[in-house]
C-alpha positions in Angstrom: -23.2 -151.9 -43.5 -25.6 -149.6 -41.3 -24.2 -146.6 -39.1 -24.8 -148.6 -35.9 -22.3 -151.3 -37.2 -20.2 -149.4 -38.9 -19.7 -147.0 -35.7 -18.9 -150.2 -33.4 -16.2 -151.6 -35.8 -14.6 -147.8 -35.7 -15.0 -147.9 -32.3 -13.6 -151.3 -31.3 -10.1 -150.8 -33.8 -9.5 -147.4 -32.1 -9.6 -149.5 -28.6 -7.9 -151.9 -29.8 -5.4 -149.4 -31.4 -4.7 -147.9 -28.6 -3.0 -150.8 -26.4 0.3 -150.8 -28.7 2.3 -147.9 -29.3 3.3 -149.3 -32.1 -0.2 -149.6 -33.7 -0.4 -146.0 -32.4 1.8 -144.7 -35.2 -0.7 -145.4 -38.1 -4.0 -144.8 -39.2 -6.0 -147.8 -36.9 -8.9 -148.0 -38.9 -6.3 -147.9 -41.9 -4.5 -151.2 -40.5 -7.8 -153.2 -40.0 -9.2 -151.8 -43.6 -5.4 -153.4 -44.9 -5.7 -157.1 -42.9 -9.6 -157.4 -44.5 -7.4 -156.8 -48.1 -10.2 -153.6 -49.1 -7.4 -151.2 -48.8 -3.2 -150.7 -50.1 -0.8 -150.6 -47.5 0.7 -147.2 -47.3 3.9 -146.9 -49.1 7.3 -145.2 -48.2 7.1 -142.9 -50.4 3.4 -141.9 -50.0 2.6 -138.1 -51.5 0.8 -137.5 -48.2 2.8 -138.5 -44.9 0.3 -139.8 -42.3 0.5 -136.7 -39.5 1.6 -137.5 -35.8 0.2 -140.3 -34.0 -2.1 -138.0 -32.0 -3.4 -136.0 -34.2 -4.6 -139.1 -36.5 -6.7 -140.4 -33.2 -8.3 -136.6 -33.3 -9.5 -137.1 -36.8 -10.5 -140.8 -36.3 -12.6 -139.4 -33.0 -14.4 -136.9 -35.0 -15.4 -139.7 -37.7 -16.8 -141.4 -35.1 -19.0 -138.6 -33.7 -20.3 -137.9 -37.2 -22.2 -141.3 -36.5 -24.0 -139.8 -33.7 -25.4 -137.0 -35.9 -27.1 -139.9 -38.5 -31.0 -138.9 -39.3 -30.2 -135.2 -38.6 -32.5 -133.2 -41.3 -31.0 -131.5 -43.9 -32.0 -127.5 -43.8 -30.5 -125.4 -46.0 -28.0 -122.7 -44.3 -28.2 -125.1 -40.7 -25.7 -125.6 -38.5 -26.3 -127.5 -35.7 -28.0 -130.6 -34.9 -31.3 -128.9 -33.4 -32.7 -127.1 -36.5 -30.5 -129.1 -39.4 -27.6 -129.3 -41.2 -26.6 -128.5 -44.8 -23.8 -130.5 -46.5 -20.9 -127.3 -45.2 -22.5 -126.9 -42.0 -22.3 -130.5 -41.0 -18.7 -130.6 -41.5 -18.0 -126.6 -40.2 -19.9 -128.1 -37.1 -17.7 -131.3 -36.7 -14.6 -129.2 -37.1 -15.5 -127.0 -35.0 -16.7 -129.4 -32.0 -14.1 -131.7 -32.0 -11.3 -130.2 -33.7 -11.5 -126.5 -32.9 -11.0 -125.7 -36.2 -13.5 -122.9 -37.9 -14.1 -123.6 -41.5 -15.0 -121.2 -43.9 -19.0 -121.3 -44.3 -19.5 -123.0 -48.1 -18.2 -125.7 -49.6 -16.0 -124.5 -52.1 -14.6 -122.2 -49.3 -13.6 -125.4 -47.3 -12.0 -126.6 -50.1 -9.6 -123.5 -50.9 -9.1 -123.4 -47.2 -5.5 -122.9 -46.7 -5.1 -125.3 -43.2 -6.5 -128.1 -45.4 -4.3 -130.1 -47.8 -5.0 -132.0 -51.1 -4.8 -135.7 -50.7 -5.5 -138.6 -53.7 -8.5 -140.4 -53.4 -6.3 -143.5 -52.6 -4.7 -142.1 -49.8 -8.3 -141.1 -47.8 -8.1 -141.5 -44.2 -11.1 -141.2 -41.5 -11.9 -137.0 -40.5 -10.4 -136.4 -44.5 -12.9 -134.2 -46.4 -14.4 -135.1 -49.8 -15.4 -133.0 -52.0 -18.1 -133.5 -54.7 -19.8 -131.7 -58.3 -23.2 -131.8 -57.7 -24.7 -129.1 -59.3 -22.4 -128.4 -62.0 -19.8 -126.4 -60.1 -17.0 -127.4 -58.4 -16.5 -128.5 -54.5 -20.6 -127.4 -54.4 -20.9 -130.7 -51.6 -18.7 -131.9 -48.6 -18.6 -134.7 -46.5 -16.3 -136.7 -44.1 -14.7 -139.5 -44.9 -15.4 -142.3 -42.2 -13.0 -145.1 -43.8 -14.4 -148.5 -45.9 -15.0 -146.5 -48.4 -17.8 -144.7 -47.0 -18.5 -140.9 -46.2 -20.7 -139.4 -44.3 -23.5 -136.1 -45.1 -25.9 -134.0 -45.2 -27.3 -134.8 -49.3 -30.4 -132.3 -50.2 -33.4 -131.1 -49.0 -36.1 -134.1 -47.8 -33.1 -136.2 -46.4 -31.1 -136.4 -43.4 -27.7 -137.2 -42.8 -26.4 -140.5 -43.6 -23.6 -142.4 -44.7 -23.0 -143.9 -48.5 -20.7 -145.4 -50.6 -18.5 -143.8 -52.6 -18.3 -146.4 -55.1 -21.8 -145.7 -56.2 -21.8 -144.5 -59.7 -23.4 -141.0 -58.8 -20.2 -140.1 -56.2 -17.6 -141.7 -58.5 -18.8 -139.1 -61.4 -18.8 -136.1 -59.2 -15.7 -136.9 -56.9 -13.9 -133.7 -56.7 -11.1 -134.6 -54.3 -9.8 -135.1 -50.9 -8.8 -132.4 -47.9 -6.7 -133.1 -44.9 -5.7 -130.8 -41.8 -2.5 -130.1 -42.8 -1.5 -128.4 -39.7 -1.6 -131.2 -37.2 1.7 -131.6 -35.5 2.1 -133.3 -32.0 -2.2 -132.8 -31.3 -1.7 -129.2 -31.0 -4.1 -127.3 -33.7 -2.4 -124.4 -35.5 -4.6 -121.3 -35.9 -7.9 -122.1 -38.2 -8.0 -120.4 -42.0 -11.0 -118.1 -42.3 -10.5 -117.5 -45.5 -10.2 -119.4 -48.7 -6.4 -120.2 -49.9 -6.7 -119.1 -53.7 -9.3 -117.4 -55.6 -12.5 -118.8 -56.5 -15.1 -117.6 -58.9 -17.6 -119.9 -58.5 -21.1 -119.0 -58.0 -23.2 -118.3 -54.7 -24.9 -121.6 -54.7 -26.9 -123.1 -51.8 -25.4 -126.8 -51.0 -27.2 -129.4 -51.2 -26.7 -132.9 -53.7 -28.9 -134.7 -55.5 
């Protein structure tokens, strides 16, 4: 599926969505995912409650505007979409720009972040972070999940920002885990985490995939 098609389909089931308050109190792109059978249907007793209405559109928003960022260069230590991205400053800057969240700077610092919460690979929702080994040290890449099993990033030097599949071989090896805003309630945004949530002793690595 290429970003152009895959951005209209987000956009029409948030549209759609958004006519029944009903379908407002779950995941849209999680409900059309469920009726084309690729998906589970969330379960009662779910490890990871779905947060409030509101807050879910936020997330499902900010998938979407990773889209627009698709064929942005990688650079190494960029942050914005005029000189480049690497992998942590494409999602700081997406956080940041539509959430008005301020991630730490590196990868393995957005991980640790304590406003972000674990969630199972199973349980991934659109605006969820995933985390990746790629250079032989944990959380060393970051993306954003955009739903249909697909995220999207900034991979390595050469490249530009794209979406894949994380069914691919390569991703399924390195899969580190899922992140979630934790702190959502209502659409308000509780105060951003500067600073990583437990102690890491992982090497000053530049980020960047394969």
């Amino acid at each position: 599926m290429s970003p152009t098609v895959c951005r209209t389909l987000l956009a029409v089931v948030l549209v759609l969505a958004s006519s029944s308050p009903r379908a407002q109190a779950a995941d849209p792109l999680s409900q059309w995912l469920q009726q084309r059978g690729e998906t589970p249907p969330v379960t009662a007793d779910a490890a990871l409650p779905p947060p409030a209405p509101s807050a879910r559109s936020r997330l499902t928003e900010m998938a979407l505007a990773a889209m627009d960022f698709v064929g942005v260069p990688y650079r190494r230590g960029g942050n914005d979409a005029e000189t480049g991205f690497d992998c942590s400053g494409f999602t700081r800057h997406l956080f940041q720009i539509n959430l008005g969240i301020a991630l730490p700077r590196r990868s393995h610092e957005q991980a640790a972040a304590k406003i972000l919460a674990e969630v199972p690979r199973t349980e991934l929702q659109p605006g969820d972070l995933v985390f990746f080994n790629t250079l032989r040290s944990a959380f060393s890449h970051v993306g954003i999940y955009v739903g249909d099993g697909r995220f999207i990033h900034s991979p390595k030097p050469g490249a530009a920002v794209r979406l894949e599949s994380m069914a691919s071989s390569y991703w399924q090896r390195r899969f580190d885990g899922g992140r979630r805003v934790a702190a959502l309630t209502g659409g308000s945004m509780a105060a951003a985490a500067t600073g990583p949530g437990r102690p890491h002793s992982l090497p000053d690595l530049p980020d960047f995939a394969r």
